[in-house]
Each structure stands twice: as C-alpha cells, then as structure tokens.
C-alpha positions as CSV (number, residue, x, y, z in Angstrom):
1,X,128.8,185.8,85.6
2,X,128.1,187.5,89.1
3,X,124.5,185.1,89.1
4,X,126.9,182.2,88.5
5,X,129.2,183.1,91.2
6,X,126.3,183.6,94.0
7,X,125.1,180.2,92.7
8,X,127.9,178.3,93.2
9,X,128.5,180.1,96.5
10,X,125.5,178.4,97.7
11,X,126.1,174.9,97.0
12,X,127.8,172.7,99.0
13,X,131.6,170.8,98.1
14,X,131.8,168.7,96.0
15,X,128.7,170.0,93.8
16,X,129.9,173.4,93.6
17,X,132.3,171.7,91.8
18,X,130.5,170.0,89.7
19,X,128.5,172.1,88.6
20,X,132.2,174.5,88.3
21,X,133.7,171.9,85.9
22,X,130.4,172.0,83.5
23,X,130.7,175.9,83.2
24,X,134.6,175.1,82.2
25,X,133.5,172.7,79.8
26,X,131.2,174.9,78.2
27,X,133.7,177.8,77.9
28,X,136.0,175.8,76.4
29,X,133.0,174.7,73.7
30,X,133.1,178.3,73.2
31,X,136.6,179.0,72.5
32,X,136.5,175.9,70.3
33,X,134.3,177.5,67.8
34,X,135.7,181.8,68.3
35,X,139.3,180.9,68.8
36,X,141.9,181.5,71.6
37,X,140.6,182.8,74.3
38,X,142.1,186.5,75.3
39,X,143.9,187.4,78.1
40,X,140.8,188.8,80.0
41,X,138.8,185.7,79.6
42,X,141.5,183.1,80.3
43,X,143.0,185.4,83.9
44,X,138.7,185.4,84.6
45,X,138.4,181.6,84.1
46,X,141.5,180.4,86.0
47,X,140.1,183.3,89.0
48,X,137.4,180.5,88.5
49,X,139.1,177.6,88.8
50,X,141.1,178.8,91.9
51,X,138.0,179.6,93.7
52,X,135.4,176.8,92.8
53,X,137.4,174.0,91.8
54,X,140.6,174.3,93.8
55,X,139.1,176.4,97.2
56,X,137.3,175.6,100.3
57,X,136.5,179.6,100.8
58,X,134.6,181.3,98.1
59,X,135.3,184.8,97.5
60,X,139.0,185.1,98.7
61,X,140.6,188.9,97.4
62,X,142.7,188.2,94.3
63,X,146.3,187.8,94.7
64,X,145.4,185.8,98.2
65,X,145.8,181.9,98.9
66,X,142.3,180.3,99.4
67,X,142.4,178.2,102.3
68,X,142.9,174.2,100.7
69,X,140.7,171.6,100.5
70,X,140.3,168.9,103.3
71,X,141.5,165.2,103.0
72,X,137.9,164.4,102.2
73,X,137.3,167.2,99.6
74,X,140.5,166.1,98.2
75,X,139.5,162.7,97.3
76,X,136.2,163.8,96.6
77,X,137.4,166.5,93.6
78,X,139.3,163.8,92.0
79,X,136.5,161.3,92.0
80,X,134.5,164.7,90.1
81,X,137.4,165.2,87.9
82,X,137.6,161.5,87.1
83,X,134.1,160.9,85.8
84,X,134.5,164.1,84.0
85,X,137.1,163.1,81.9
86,X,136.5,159.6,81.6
87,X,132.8,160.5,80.2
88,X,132.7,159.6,76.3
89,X,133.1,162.8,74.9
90,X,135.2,164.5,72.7
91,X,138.8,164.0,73.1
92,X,139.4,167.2,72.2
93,X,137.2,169.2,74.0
94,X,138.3,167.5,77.1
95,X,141.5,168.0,76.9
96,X,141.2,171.3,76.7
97,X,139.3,171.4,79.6
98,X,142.2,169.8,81.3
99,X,144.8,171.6,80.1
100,X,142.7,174.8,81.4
101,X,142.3,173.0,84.8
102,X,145.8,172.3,85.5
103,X,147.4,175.3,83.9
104,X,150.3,176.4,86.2
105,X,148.8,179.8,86.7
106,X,146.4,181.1,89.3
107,X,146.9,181.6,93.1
108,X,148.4,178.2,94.7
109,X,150.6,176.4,91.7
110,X,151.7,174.2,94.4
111,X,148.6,172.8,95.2
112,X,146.8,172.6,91.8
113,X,150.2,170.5,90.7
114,X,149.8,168.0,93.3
115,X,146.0,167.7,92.8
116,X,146.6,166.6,89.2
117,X,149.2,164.1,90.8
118,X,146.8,162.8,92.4
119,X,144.9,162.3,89.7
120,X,147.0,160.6,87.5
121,X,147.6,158.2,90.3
122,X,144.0,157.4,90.6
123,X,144.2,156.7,86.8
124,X,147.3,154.8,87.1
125,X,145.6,152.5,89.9
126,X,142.0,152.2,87.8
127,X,143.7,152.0,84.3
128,X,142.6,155.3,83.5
129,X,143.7,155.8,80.4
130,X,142.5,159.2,79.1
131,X,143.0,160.7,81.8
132,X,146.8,159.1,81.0
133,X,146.2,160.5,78.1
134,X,145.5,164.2,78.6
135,X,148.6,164.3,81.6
136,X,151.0,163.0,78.8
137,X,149.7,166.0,76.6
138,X,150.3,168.1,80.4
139,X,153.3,167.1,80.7
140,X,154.9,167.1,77.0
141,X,153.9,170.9,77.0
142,X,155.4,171.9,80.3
143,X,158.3,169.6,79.3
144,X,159.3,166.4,81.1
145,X,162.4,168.5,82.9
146,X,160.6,171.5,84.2
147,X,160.1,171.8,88.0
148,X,156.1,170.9,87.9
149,X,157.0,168.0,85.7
150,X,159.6,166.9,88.3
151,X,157.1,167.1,91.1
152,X,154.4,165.0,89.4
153,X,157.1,162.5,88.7
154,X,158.0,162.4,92.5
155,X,154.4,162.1,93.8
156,X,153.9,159.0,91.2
157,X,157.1,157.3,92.4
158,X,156.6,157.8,96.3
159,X,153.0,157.9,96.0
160,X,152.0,154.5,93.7
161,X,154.9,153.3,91.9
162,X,157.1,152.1,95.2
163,X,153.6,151.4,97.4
164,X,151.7,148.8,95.1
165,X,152.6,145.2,95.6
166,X,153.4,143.6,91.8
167,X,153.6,147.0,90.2
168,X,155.3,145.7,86.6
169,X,152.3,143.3,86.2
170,X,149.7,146.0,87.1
171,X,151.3,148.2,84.4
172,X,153.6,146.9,81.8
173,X,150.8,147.8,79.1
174,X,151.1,151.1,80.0
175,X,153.4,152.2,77.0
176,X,151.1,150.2,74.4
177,X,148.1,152.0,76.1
178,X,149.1,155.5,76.6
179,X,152.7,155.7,75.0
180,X,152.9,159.7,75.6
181,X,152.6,159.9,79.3
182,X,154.7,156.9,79.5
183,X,157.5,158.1,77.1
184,X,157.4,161.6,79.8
185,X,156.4,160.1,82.3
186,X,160.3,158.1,81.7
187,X,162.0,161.0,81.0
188,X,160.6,162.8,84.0
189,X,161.9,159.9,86.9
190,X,165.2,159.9,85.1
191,X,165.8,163.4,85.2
192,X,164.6,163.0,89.1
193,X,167.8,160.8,89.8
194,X,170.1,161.7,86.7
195,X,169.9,165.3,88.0
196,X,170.6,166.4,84.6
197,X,169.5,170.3,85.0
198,X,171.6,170.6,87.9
199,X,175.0,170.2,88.9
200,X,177.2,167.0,87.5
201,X,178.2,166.1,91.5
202,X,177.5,162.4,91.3
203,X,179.3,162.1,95.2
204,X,176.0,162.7,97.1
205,X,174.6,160.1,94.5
206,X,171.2,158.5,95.4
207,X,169.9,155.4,93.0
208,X,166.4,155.1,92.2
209,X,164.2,152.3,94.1
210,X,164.2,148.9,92.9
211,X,160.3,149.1,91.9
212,X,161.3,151.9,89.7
213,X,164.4,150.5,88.0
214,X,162.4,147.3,87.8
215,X,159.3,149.5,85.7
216,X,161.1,151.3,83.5
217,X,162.8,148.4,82.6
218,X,159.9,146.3,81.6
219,X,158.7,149.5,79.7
220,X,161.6,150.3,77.8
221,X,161.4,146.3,77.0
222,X,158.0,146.3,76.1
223,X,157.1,142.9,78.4
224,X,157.6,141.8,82.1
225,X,160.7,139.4,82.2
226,X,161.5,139.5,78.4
227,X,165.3,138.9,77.9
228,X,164.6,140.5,74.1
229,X,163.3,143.3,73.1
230,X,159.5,142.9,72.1
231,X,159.2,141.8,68.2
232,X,158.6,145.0,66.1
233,X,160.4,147.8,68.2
234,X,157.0,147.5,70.8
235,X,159.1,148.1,73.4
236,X,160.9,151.1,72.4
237,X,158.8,154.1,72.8
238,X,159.2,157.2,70.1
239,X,160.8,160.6,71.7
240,X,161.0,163.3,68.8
241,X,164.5,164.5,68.5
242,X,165.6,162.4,71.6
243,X,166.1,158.7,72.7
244,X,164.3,157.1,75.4
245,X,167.9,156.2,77.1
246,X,169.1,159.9,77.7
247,X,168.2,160.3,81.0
248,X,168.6,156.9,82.5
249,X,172.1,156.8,81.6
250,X,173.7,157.8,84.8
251,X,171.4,154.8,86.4
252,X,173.2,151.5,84.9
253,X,177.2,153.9,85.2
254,X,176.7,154.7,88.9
255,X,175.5,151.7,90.1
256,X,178.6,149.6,90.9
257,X,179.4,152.4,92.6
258,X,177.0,153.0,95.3
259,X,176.6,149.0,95.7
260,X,173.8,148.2,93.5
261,X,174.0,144.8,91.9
262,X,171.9,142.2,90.4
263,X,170.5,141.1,86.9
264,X,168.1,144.0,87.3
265,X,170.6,146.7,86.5
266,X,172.4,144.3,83.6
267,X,169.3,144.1,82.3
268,X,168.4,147.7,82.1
269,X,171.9,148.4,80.7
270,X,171.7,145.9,78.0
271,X,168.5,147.9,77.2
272,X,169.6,151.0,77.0
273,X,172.2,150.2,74.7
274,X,170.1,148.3,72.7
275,X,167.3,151.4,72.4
276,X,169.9,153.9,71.3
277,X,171.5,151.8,68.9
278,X,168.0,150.8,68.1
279,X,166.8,154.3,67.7
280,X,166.5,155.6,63.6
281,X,166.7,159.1,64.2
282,X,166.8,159.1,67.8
283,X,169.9,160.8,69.2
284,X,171.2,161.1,73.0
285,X,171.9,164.8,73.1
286,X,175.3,165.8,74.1
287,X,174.5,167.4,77.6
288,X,173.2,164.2,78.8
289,X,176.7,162.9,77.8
290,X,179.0,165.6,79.2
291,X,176.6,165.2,82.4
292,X,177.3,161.8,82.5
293,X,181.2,162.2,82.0
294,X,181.9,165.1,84.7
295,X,179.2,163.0,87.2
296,X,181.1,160.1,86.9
297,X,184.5,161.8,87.2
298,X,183.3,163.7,90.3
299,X,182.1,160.1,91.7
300,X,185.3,158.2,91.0
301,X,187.4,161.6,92.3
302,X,185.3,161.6,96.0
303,X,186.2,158.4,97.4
304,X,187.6,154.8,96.8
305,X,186.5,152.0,95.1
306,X,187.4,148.6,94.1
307,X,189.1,147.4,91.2
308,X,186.3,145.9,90.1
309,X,183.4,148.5,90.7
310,X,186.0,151.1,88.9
311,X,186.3,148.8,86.0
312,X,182.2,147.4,85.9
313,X,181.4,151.5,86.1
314,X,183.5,152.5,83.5
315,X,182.8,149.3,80.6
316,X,179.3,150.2,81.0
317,X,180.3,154.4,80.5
318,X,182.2,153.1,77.6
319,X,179.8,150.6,75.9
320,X,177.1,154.0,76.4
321,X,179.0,156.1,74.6
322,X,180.2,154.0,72.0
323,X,176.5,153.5,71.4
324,X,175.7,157.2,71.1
325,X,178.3,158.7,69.4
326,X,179.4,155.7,67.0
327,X,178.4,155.4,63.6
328,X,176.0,157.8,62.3
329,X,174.7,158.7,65.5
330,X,176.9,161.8,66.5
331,X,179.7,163.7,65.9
332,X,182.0,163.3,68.8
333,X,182.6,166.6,70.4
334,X,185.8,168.1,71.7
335,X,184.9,169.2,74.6
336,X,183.4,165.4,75.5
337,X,186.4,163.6,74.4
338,X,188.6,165.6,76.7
339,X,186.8,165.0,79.8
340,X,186.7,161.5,79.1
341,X,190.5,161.5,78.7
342,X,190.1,162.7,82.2
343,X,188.8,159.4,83.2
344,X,190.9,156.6,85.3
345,X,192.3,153.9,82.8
346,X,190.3,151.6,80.8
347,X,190.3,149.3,78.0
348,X,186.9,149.6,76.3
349,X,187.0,153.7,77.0
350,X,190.7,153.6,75.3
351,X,189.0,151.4,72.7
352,X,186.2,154.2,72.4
353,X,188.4,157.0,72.4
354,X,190.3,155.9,69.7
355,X,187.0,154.7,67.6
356,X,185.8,158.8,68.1
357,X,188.7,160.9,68.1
C-alpha cells in the first residue's frame, strides 16, 4: 500500500487520479467476491479517496482539510470520473465504486457532495445515463430529504436546470430513461421549496423558477405540452410507500398567493391531482398534509389578499386533500381536520370537511 501511495505521489493531476480510480475499482472487485468490507479497510480506502481523488496535496495529517482542487482539476476529475463510469462494465461493480467515491465520509463532505453535483450535471447535459443511474441509487440511500440530498438538488436547479435554453425538450425522457434519479431527483426540488423538514412558515414563501415548475411538470406528465397524462401511467413515476405529488403540493396552494399565474401552475395542479388519485398504492403521507395546512394558515394569517387569490388558494388546498384522503386513500386524521377548520371560509373545503369528518 505505502509503494502505491509513493506512486501516486509522483504522478501528476489528473493521472494520479486515474490511476487512483482503477485501484478503487479493484478493491471493490475484491469485496465483491469476500464480502463487506470492515471498518479498517473501508476508513483506509476513503483516507484514499480524500487524498488522491479529491486533493491537490498528497500526504495531508488525517483529520486535516486537503487544500481543493483548482477550476481546471475540477473539470478535469469529472471528465476521469465520467469515462469511468460510462465504460461498459459491470453495473454492479460500478456502482459500487460510486457509492464508495461519493460516500459522505472522509475529510471535506462539502466538497466531495458538490463534485458529484457536478457530475450529475455533466451527465444531465451529455445524456449520461448511468451515471443518472448510479446518483439515483446515491441519492435514494441518503434519502431525497437529507441535507446532501438537498444540496445536490440546489446545484442541478441553479447550476443546469434554470441555465439551459429549451430545458423540457433536452430532458423530458429523463423519467423513461433513468426513472430513479428522476423520481428523487423530484422529491428532492420539492422538498427545496416545500420546506417540508422545517418549519410550516409559508409568509417568507419563495416559489420555484418557472424552468423548474415547467420540468417537473412535463415529467410528472410523461410528454412536453401533453394536456393528458401519457397512455399507460408513463408519466407517473413509482415511489414505494409515497406519491410523486407529496412534496409539490405546497407549489400549485401558494401560488395565487405570491402572484404566480398562468396555465403552467393549472397545469401542474391538474397533475398532481390526477397522480394521487392515480396512484394504486401510493399514499401522500400525513406530514406533508399537516405541512401544507399550518403553511397555508401561516400564509393567509401574515398579510392580505384578494378575494379571489384567498378563494383560487384554498379550491386548489381543497381539491388536494379531497384527493389524498378520499376514498381508500387515507384515514382522515384528527389532528388534520382541526387545523383545516382553522382555515378562512370555503365552499369546496366545507364540502371536504364534511366528505372526511
């Protein structure tokens, strides 16, 4: 291992690593074949990764940041990684290799996060799609709400998503072509302006950009500038134990309210109401409703608002919920139905109420 080490030490970035990757990849053939690797050997290989895949400054002390690549060496260890894991090998193997790359352990989280960002935007822009692939595995096991998950998300909305002209057209195949990144990769942006995990204070409200309203849209449809969902269900994408909808909900309620109009947001609300009551099986869990319910209460509570944005704001809270928790979907729970008692008067909610109580 030490000969290794004063190898790689030699060679110049980017075929230190290279050369660092193919040492990964043949570890990983190891652990393959003699199981999980132990604690010992997985803290050595990630002391690996930090220094010769990740660092500009080979034999930093342990516990220590490594100074971080350049611009340059930036770009150049994703074009490594890239024909890495676009090679035609096995699936399996690779992905292993990735998951060991990216693992949120070693001495700059930070910075190993935003490479694999950056990444997954190169494979976005090239059509990458194993690399897809492998990030939607990433990001399933970190989960599409936890704080690493969130930050990808950000990078890919600021980064690509709201910077490339024609966006939908470049990637409205994506959920037929890599359906598990796109499926997280959903859940992850709504979560970003849902703000689900944090407070329900909708007053400081922010709605998402147009380019990503427009996206999601055309995914959750399954076609660019379909007024039906595609033939089949293609357009709905499967999320074990969840729906599609749950975090978007708060997008298509708030919306009268901070101004945002158009046949965009009708569109994405008929959607979402068509993918839950679409969903066999597929539930929108109860904290995404009492979320919804106590943001929107907040929101209507922290300043005023037309007649008509009150009224547009709350049918669409109404025909949601009547959605999620009628029929078979739900049992209406107590603490839900009295916070939406809380709400202002309306016609469909009273309609709702009385339909769940």
């Amino acid at each position: 291992m030490e000969a290794l080490h004063s190898n790689l030490r030699k060679l110049e970035f980017p075929h230190s690593a290279e050369q660092a990757v193919n040492y990964i990849h043949t570890q990983c053939q190891k652990f393959s074949q003699s199981g999980v690797p132990s604690p010992q050997e997985l803290s050595s290989l990630i002391e690996f990764i930090d220094e010769f895949v990740f660092s500009a400054v080979r034999g930093v002390k342990p516990g220590k940041k490594a100074r971080r690549l350049t611009s340059i060496q930036q770009l150049q260890l994703i074009q490594v990684l890239a024909d890495y894991f676009t090679a035609e090998q096995d699936f399996n193997l690779l992905c292993s290799v990735f998951m060991i790359i990216f693992m949120v352990q070693g001495r700059d989280i930070e910075y190993k996060v935003s490479s694999l960002a950056r990444l997954l935007s190169y494979a976005l822009g090239v059509n990458a799609v194993a690399i897809l692939n492998f990030g939607g595995v990433w990001v399933t096991q970190q989960t599409p709400t936890s704080t690493h998950s969130l930050s990808v998300a950000r990078h890919l909305v600021q980064d690509y998503i709201c910077t490339q002209p024609h966006v939908c057209s470049a990637l409205k195949h994506l959920p037929g072509q890599s359906p598990l990144f796109t499926t997280n990769l959903i859940a992850a942006i709504g979560e970003l302006y849902s703000r689900v995990g944090e407070e329900p204070d909708y007053r400081g409200y922010r709605p998402p950009p147009g380019p990503v309203v427009e996206l999601v849209t055309v995914w959750l449809r399954g076609s660019e500038g379909a007024t039906q969902l595609s033939p089949g269900g293609q357009g709905m994408i499967p999320v074990p134990g969840t729906s599609p909808a749950a975090s978007l909900l708060s997008w298509t309620v708030m919306s009268p309210l901070v101004g945002e109009k158009g046949e965009t947001y009708s569109l994405l609300h008929h959607t979402l109401v068509e993918t839950i009551l679409g969903g066999e099986g597929e539930k929108v869990p109860l904290k995404y409703l009492t979320h919804l319910t106590e943001g929107l209460l907040a929101k209507l509570n922290s300043g005023s608002f037309t007649e008509d944005q009150t009224c547009r704001a709350l049918d669409r809270f109404g025909q949601l919920v009547a959605a999620a928790v009628g029929g078979s979907k739900a049992k209406p729970d107590k603490d839900l139905v009295m916070l939406i008692n809380q709400l202002p008067p309306n016609r469909l909610v009273h309609i709702v109420l009385n339909t769940i109580s």
